[in-house]
N, C-alpha and C positions, 0 to 999 in steps of 0.2 A: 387621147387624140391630140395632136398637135394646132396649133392656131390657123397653121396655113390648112391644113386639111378641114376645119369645122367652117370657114371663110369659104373655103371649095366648095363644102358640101349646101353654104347656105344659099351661094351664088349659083348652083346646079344642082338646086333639091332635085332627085329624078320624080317624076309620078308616080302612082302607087302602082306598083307592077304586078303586072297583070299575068296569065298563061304566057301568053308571045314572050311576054318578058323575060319569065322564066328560063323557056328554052331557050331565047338571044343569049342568055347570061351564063346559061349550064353550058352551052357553046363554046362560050369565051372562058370559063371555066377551066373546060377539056383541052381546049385549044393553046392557053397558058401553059397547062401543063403542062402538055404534050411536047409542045416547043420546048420546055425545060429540059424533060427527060431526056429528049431525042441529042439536045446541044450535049446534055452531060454523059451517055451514054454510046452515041452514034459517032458524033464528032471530037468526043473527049473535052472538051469547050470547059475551061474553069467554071464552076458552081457558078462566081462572083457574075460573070458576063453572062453566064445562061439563066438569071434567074432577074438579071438586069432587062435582055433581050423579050424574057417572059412575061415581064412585069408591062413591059410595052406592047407586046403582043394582045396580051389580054385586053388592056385599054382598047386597042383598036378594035376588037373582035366583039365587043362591049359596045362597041359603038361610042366612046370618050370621044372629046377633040384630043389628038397628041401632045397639044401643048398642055393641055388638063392632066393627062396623064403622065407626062415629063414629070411636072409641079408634084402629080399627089407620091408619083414615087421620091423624089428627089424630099419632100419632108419626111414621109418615112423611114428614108434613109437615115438622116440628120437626127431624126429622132431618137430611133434605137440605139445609134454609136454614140449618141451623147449619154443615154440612159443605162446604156451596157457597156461601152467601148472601153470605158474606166477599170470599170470592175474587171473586165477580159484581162485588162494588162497588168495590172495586181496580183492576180491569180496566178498568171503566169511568170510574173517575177517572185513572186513567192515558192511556185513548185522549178523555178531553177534553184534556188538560192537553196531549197531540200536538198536535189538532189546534186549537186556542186560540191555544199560542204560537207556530204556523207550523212546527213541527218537521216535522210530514206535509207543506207547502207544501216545503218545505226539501229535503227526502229527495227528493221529487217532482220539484224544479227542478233538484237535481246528476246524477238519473241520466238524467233528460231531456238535458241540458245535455253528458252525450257517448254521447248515440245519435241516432241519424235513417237515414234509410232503411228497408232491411229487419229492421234491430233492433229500430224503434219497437215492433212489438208485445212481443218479449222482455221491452222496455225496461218495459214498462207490467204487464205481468205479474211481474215483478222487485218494482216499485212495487207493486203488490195485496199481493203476498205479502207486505214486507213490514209495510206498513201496518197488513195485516188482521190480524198477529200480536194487538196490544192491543184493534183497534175491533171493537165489532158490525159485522155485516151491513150493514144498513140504517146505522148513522155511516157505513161505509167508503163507501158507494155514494153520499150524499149529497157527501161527500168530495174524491171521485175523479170523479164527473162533469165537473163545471165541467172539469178537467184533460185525461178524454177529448177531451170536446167541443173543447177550443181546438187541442189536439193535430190532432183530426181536419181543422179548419176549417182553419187556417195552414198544416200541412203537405198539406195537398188528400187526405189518407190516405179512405182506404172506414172509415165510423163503427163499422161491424162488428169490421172489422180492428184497430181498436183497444180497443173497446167491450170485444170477448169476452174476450181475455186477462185486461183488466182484472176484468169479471167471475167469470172462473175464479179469479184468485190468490183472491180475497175469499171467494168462495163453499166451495174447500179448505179454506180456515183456518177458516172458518165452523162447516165439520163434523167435519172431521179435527183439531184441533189445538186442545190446552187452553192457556189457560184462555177457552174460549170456552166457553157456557154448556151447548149440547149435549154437549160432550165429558167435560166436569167431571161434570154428571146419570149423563152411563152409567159413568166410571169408579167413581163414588159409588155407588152402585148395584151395579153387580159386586165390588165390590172390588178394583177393578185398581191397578196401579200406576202413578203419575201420569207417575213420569219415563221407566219402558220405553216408556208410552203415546206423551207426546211423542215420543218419539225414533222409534219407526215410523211412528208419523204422520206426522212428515218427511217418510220415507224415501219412503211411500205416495205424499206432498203432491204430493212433484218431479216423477216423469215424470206422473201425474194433470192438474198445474195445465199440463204441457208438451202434452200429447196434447188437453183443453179446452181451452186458451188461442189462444195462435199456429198450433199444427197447425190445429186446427178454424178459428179464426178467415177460414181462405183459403176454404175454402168457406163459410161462414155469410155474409163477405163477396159472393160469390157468387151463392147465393141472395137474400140481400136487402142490395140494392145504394140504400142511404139517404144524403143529405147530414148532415151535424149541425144540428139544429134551432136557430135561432141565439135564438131567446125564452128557450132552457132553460139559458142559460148566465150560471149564480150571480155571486155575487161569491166570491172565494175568500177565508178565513178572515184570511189573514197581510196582505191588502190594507190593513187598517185599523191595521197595527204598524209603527214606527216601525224595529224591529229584531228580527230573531227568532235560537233558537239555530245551533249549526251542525249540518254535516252530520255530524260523527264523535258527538260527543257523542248526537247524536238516537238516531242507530243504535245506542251506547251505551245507552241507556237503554233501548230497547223490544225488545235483545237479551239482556240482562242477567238478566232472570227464566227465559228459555228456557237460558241458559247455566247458570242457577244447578241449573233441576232435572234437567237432561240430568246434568253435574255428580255430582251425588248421585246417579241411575241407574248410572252408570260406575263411582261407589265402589262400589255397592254389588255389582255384579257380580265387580269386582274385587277386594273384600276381605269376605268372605264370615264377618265374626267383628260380631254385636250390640255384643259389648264393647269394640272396638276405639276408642281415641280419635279416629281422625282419619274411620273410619264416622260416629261419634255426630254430631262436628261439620257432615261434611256432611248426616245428618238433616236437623239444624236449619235451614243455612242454605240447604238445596235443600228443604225443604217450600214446599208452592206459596203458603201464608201468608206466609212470612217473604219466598220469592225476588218475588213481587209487593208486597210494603210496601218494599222493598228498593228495584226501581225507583219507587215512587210517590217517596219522599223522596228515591232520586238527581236526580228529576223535577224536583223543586222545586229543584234548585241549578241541573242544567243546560238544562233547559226554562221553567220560569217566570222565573228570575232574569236570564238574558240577554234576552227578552223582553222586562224591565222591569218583569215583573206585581211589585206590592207584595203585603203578609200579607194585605190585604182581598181584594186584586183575587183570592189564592190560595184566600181564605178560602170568595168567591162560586161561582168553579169549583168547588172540592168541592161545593159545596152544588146547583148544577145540573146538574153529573155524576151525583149522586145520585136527581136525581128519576123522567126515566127508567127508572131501572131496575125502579121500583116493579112496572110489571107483570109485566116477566122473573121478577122471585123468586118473584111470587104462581103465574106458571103452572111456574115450575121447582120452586117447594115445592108442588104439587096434584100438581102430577106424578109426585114421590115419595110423596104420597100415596097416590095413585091403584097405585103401584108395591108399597108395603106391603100393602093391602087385593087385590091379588092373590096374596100370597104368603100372606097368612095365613088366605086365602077356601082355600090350596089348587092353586088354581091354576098357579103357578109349578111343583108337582108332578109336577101332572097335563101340562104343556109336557115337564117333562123326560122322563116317561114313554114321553110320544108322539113325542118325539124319538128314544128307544132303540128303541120298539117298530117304528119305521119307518126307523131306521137315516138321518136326516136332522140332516148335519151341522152342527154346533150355528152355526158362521160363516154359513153360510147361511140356515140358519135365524133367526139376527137380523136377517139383512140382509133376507129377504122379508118378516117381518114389517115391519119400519122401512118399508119399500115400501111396502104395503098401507096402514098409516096417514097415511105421505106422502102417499097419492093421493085417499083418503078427507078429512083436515081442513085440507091444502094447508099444513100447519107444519114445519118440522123437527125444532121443538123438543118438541112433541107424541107427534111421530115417536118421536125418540129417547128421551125418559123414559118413552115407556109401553111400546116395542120390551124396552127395557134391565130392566123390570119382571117380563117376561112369561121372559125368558130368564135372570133372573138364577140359577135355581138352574144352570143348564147349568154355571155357572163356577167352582163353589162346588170341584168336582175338578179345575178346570185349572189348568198353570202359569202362569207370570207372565207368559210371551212371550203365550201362548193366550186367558188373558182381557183383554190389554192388545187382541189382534187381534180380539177378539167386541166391544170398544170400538169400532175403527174399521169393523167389517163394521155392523154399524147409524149409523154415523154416514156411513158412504157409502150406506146404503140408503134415510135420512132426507131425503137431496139428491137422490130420483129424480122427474123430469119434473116440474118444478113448474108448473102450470098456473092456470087461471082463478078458483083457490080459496085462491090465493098471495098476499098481500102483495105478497112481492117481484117475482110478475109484473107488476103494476098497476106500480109503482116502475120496473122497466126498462123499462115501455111506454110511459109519458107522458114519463119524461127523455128519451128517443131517440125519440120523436116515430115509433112502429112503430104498425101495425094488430094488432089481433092474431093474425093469422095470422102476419105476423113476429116476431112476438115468440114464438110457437109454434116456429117454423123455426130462431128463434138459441138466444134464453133457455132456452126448453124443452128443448131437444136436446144444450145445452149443458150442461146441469144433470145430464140422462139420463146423458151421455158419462162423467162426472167420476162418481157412481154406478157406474156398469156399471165403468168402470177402474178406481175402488177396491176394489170389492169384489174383482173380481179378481186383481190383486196382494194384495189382504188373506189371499185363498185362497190364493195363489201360497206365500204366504212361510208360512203354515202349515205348509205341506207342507215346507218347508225349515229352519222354527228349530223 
């Protein structure tokens, strides 16, 4: 919690709340939301502004003074884009600088290049995963189509059969796995820790993207039985390069930040002294600042430089890597917003209350909530900052394995059924050339699957560490 927020809360301790309270609160609650859903659904209203508008809405309906509520949104804002904002454009300078200088082409054509047959979907799910480590969502999918499609075309494969896997790797790393923006907001937010977090989310990622991917993909193939729409196939990025890196080096680099904080996780478990010199060291070089500046500038030796790209050509990339992301940080800092103004409206309180007084496990409990928003403003990312908001005091007494697992129980409950009020639905229905009811039957269900068996195993492994 930020300074100005514990300064608010010491100057407007509320009293201990009571039933009335309760329901004022569950009120304002409903009422926040509601306002959100309705702005981003009804009116089309940018996330950024609907979740700004909400954050204030609640405060009133809460009974705040506005000026209280301005303040506790306005630090949570400041907060989160200080805490995430960095990592966001890292990320994303690094999954241009992939897929710019063919490195994503690269990785795509060595692991293509020894599978076929009944592999190809393994193959391609292998390929999401690890592509989708550095891209957004939506980079990955613009990406990786072109590659489905030709896949599907040349080798006569069922579009599905291909499609899905590739959609599952993406979509896991999407939710489960930092430094991807959903995952970075809820560990920011609970205060979890980054490298236990990765390192479960792995663990979760594996049989998840195996059970959505290739298992599922035999039936979704099944059901809807498509050719590959041959209008919808790009040109691919590396077509227009003379020479791009290799295949060791690629994997190098977009492994590298995931190696650094895992890393630092394992010291830290393993040498349990603040003081220690060879702890401190891995601090530094496994925090997710440094392990992501780490591969940006590996980037620029073994990605841009075999490429060809010069300091301009280097200079341009940052600079359109950048721009993008303008709206991610405005709805990931409202979000934290929006996540402050619930905890110092009270709120976050009165969740943990209701969570003791009815005995409703706090994992679970993230994960319905994240549901519930996923199905109302069809975001994920919505999902999970304002999920991670409502639950953060739950974490505030768990261990580190426990809030790293309330991380990934909302961030699989963020990915459930995404539907007609989805982006990404629109995005898989017009590249694959589906009605929508196929697109119901694969994307949709696909989406559900990879949810439902997170969470799952998120519960599983509770119970066991």
């Amino acid at each position: 919690m930020t300074r100005l927020s514990v300064e608010l809360l010491a100057a407007d301790a509320p009293e201990p709340i009571t039933s009335a309270g309760h329901a004022q609160l569950g009120i304002a609650v409903l009422a926040g939301i509601a306002v959100i859903v309705l702005l981003i659904t009804k009116y089309k209203l940018h996330a950024f502004l609907a979740l700004t508008i909400g954050s204030l809405a609640l405060g009133a309906f809460a009974g705040a003074p506005l000026d209280k509520a301005i303040l506790s949104f306005g630090s949570g804002l400041g907060s989160t884009v200080a805490n995430v904002g960095v990592l966001i454009a890292l990320g994303a300078i690094l999954g241009k600088m992939l897929a710019d200088s063919g490195g994503a082409d690269q990785i795509v054509d060595t692991i293509l290049a020894r599978a076929s047959g009944r592999a190809m979907p393994w193959a391609m799910v292998l390929i999401a995963s690890v592509i989708g480590l550095p891209l957004f969502f939506e980079v990955g999918v613009v990406l990786l189509i072109p590659v489905v499609l030709m896949v599907a075309k040349r080798g006569n494969y069922s579009l599905m059969r291909i499609g899905i896997p590739a959609l599952a790797g993406l979509s896991v790393m999407h939710g489960l796995v930092p430094p991807h923006p959903g995952p970075l907001v809820a560990i920011d937010a609970l205060d979890a820790n980054l490298g236990v977090t990765l390192a479960l989310g792995v663990l979760v990622a594996i049989p998840t993207v195996v059970i959505a991917g290739p298992v599922f993909s035999r039936y979704a193939a099944r059901w809807v039985d498509v050719p590959a729409p041959d209008r919808m196939i790009p040109q691919r990025p590396s077509e227009e390069l003379e020479k791009r890196p290799g295949f060791g080096p690629t994997l190098f680099t977009i492994l590298l930040p995931v190696v650094l904080m895992l890393a630092k996780a394992l010291v830290d478990i393993v040498i349990d002294d603040t003081g220690n010199s060879v702890q401190r060291v891995f601090d530094v070089i496994g925090s997710p600042l440094v392990a992501l500046l780490a591969a940006v500038l590996v980037g620029f030796f073994t990605l841009g430089m075999p490429a060809g790209f010069s300091k301009e050509r280097m200079q341009q990339l940052v600079d359109k890597s950048l721009w993008p992301i303008a709206g991610i940080l405005l709805i990931v800092g409202a979000g934290g917003g929006f996540k402050q103004t619930l905890i110092d409206s009270g709120v976050g309180q009165m969740v943990l209350e209701i969570s003791e007084d009815w005995s409703i496990p706090a994992l679970l409990l993230g994960w319905l909530i994240a549901v519930a928003i996923r199905l109302a403003t069809g975001s994920a990312t919505v999902a999970t900052v304002s999920a991670a908001g409502l639950v953060a005091p739950l974490a505030a007494d768990m261990s580190t394995t426990h809030a790293a697992l309330l991380v990934l129980a909302i961030g699989a409950g963020s990915l459930f059924f995404s539907h007609v009020n989805d982006a990404g639905f629109w995005l898989v229905k017009e590249y694959f050339g589906l009605s929508v009811g196929q697109t119901v039957k694969t994307w949709s269900v696909m989406e559900t699957i990879i949810s439902v068996v997170a969470g799952g195993l998120v519960m599983l492994l509770s119970l066991i560490l």
